[in-house]
C-alpha positions in Angstrom: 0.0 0.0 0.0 1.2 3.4 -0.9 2.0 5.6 2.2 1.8 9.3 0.3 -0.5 11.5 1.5 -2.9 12.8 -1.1 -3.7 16.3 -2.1 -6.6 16.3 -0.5 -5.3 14.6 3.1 -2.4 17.2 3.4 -5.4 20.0 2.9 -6.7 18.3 5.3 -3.9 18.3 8.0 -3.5 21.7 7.1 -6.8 22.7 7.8 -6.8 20.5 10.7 -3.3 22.0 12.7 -4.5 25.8 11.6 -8.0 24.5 13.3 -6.3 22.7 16.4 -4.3 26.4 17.4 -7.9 28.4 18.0 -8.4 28.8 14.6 -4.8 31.2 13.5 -1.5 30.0 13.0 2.0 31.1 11.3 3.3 29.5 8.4 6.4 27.8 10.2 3.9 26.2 12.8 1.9 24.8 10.1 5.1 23.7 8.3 5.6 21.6 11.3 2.1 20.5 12.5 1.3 19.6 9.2 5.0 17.7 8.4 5.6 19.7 5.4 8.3 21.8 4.1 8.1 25.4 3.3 8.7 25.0 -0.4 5.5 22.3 -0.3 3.0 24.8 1.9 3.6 27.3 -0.5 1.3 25.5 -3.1 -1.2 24.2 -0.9 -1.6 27.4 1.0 -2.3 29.0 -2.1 -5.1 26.8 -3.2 -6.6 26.6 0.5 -6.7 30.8 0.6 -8.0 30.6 -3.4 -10.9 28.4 -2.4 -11.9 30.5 0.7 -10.8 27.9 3.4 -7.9 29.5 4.9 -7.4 33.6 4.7 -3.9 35.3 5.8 -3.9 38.1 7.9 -0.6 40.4 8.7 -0.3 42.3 11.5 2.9 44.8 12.0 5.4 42.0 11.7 4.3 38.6 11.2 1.9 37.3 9.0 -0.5 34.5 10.2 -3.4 32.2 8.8 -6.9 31.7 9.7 -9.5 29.1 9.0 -12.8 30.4 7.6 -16.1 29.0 8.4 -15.6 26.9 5.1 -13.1 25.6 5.9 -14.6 24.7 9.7 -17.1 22.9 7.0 -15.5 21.6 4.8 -13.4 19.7 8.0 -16.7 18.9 9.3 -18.0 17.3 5.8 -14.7 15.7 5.8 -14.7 13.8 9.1 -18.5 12.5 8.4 -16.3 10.7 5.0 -13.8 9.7 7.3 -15.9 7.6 9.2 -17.7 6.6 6.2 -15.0 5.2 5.0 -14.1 3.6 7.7 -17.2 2.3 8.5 -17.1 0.2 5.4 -13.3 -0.3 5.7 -12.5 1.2 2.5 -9.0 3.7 2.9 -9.1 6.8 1.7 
């Protein structure tokens, strides 16, 4: 079995270590929470912030990013296809 994450599991983790800090996190905590490098989160922050999940906000020196209320939903929607999945013991 392959043990890559997918695209959609590291927007996921993302989401999910941005969620887990109340919601606002720099980039170098996500980096680490989401065992990434910086290079990597550059791509998939830009799609999260594209698609509305995730929106950055810079105060006077540090920038940092927040989850939207999509994105709390689209976390919700994707821990009822979690256990889906896991229901029917079928990996995602």
């Amino acid at each position: 079995m392959n043990s890559r994450r997918s695209k959609t599991k590291i927007y996921i983790d993302i989401l999910r270590s941005v969620q887990r800090e109340r919601g606002k996190l720099k980039k170098t905590h996500i980096v680490y929470k989401a065992n990434l490098t910086h290079s990597r989160l550059e791509g998939y922050l830009d799609f999260l912030l594209s698609k509305d999940l995730l929106i950055e906000e810079k105060n006077k020196k540090e920038i940092f990013y927040t989850i939207t209320e999509k994105g709390l939903r689209f976390l919700g929607e994707a821990n009822k296809l979690k256990e889906i999945s896991e229901a029917f013991g079928i990996p995602l």
